[in-house]
C-alpha positions as CSV (number, residue, x, y, z in Angstrom):
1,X,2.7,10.1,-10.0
2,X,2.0,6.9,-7.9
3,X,-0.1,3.9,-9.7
4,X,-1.9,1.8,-7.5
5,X,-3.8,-1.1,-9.1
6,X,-6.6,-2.8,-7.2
7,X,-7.8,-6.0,-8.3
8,X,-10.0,-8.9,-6.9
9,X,-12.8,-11.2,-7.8
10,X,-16.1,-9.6,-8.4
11,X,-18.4,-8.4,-5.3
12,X,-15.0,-8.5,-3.3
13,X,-15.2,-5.0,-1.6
14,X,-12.9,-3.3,-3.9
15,X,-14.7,-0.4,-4.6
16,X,-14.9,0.1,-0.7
17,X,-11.0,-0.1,-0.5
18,X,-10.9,2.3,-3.4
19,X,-13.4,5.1,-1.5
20,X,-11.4,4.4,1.6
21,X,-8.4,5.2,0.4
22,X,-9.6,7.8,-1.7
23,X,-11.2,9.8,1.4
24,X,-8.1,9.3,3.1
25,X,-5.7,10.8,0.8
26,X,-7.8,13.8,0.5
27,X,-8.5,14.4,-3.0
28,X,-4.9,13.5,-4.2
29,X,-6.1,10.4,-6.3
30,X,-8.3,10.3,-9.8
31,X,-9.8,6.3,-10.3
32,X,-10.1,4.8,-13.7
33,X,-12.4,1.8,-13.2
34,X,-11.7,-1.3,-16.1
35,X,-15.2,-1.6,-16.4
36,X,-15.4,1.7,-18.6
37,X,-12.8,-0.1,-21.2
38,X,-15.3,-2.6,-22.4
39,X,-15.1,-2.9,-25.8
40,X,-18.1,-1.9,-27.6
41,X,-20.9,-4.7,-28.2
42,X,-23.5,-2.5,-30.1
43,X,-22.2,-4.1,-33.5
44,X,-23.7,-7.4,-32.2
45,X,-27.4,-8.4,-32.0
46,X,-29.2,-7.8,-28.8
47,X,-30.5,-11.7,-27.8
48,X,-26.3,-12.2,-28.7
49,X,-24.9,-9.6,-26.4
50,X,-26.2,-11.9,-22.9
51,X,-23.6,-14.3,-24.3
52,X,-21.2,-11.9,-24.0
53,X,-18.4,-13.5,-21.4
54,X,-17.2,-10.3,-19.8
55,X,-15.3,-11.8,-17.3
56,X,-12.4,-13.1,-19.6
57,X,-9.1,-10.4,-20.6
58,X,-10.4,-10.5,-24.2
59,X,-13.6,-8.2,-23.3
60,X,-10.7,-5.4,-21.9
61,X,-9.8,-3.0,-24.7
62,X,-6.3,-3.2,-22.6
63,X,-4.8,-0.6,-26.0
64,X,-7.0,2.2,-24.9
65,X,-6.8,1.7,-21.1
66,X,-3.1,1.5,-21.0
67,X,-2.5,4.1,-23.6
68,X,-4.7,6.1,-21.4
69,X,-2.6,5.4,-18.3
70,X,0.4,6.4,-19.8
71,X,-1.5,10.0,-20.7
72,X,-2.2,10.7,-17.3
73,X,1.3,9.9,-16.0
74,X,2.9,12.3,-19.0
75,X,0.4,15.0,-17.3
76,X,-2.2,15.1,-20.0
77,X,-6.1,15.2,-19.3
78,X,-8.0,11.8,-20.6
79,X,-11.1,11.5,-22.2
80,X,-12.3,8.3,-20.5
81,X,-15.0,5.9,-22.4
82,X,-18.1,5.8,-20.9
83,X,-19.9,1.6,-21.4
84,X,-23.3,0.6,-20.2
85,X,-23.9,-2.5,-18.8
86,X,-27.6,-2.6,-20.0
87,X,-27.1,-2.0,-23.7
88,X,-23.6,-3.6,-23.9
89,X,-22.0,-0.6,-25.5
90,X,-19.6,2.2,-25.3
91,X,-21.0,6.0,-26.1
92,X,-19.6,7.3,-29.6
93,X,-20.5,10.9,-28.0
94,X,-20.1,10.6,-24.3
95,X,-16.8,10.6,-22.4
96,X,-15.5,11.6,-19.2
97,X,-12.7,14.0,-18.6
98,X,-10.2,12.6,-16.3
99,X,-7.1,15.2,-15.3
100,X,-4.1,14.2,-13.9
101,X,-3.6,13.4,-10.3
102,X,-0.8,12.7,-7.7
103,X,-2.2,8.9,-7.1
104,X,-3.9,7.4,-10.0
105,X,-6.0,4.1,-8.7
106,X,-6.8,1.6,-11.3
107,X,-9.1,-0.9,-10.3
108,X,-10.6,-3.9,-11.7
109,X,-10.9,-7.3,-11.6
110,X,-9.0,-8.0,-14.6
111,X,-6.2,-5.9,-14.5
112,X,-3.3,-8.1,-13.0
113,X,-4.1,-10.5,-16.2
114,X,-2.5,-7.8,-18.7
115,X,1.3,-7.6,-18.6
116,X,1.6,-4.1,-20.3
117,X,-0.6,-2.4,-17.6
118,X,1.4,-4.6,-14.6
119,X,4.2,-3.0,-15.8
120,X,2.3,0.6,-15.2
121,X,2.1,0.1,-11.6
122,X,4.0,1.2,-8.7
123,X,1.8,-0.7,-5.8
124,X,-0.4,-3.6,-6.7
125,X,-3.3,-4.9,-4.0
126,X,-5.6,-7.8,-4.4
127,X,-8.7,-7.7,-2.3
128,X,-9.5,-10.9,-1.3
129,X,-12.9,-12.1,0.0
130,X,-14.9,-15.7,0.7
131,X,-17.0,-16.8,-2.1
132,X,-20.2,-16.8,0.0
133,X,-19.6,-13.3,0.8
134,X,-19.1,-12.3,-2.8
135,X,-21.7,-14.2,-4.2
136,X,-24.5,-12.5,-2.3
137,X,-23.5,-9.2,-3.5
138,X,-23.0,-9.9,-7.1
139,X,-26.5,-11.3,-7.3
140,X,-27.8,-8.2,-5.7
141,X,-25.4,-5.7,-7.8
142,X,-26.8,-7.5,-11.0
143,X,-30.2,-7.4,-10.1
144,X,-30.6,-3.9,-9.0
145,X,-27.9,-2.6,-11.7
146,X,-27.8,-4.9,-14.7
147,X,-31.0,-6.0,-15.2
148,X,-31.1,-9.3,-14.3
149,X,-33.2,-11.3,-12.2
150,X,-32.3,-13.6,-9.1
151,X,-32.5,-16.4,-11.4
152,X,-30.5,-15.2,-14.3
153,X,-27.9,-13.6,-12.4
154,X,-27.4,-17.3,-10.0
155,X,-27.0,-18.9,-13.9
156,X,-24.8,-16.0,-15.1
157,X,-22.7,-16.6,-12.0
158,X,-21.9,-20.7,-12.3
159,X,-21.9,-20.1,-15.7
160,X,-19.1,-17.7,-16.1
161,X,-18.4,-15.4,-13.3
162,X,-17.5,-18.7,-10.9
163,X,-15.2,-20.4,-13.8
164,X,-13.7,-17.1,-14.7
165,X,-12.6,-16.3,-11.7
166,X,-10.7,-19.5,-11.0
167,X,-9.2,-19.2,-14.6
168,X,-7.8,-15.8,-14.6
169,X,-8.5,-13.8,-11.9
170,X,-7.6,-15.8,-8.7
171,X,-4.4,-17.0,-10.3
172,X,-3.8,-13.2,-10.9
173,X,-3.1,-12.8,-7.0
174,X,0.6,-14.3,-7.3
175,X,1.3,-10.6,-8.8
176,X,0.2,-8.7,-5.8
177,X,2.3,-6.8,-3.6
178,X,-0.3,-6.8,-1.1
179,X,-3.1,-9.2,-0.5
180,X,-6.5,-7.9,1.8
181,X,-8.5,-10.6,3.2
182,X,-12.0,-10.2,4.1
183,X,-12.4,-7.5,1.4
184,X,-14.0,-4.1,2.1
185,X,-14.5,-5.3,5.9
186,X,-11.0,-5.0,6.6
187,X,-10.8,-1.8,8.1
188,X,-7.2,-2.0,10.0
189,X,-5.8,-3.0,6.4
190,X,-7.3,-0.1,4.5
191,X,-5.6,1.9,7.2
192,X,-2.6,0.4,6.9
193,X,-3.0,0.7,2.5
194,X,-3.8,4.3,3.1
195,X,-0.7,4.9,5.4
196,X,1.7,3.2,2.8
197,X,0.4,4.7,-0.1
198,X,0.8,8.2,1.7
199,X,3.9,7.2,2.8
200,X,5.5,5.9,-0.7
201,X,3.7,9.6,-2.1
202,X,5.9,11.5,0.2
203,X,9.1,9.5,-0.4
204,X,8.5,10.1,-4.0
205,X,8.0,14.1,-3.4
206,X,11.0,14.6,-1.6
207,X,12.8,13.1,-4.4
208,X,11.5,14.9,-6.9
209,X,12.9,17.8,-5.0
């Protein structure tokens, strides 16, 4: 199998680099998004869990998500966590089941900040995008999918997505293999990310021959 991470800052376009390349390679390719590895808040008090800085490597339960990495790679089927944003919490009875696939994507905004899952993957890509451009869409994301208002999502922003992300995430870049400017808009670099992944996925099949 072929693991390609994606990271980024938040509202960078890596979702769209992840769809793209995922229509492109045809079904070939399962995702397993960091955001469902969240470790579970529901232990804490609701007024506490807004505090909740999930922007910094300690909110990852990194064990799980690498562990389940690893599973996919050995062939096995997953049962991947399931975490809501609005309730800060991750389902004791829901999970999704995740089966192997010839390109596994991982993709998140943290993930170049833990060592043991660096060390998982075969391509790494940072999507890279002006802060105006990504501040726009992560005060529309967290208004029409996290509950927050204009206001509160502006203060969640300077408060810890901005400092965050020069902390950890932006430093995180000097990993990549590949770096995508102008985030989802790049359309000639997707095409070119699609054509190497394809092309690394076939060198990789005619050696296991």
């Amino acid at each position: 199998m072929l693991v390609i991470g994606i990271a980024g800052g938040s509202g960078s376009g890596k979702t769209t680099v992840v769809k793209a390349i995922t229509r492109q390679l045809n079904g070939k390719v399962v995702v397993i998004p960091q955001d469902s590895y969240y470790k579970d808040s529901s232990h804490v008090p609701v007024e506490e869990r807004k505090n909740i800085n999930f922007d910094h490597p300690d909110a990852i339960d990194w064990k799980l998500m690498c562990q389940q990495i690893r599973e996919l790679k050995q062939g096995h089927t997953i049962q991947q966590p399931v975490y809501s944003y609005i309730t800060c919490s991750r389902s004791t009875t829901e999970t999704v089941t995740v089966e192997p696939a010839e390109v596994i994507i991982v993709e998140g905004i943290l993930i170049f900040t833990c060592k043991e899952l660096r060390d998982q993957l075969n391509i790494k890509i940072f999507v890279d995008a002006d802060d105006d451009d990504r501040v726009l869409r992560i005060i529309v994301r967290d208004v029409a999918e996290r509950g927050r208002t204009i206001d509160t999502a502006i203060e969640h922003y300077c408060d810890t997505v901005k400092p965050m992300h020069l902390q950890f995430i932006e430093p995180s870049k000097r990993y990549a293999d590949i770096i995508v400017p102008q985030g989802g808009h790049n359309q000639v670099a997707i095409d070119v990310l699609a054509t190497t992944v394809q092309e690394a996925l076939e060198k990789r099949n005619r050696h296991k021959k």
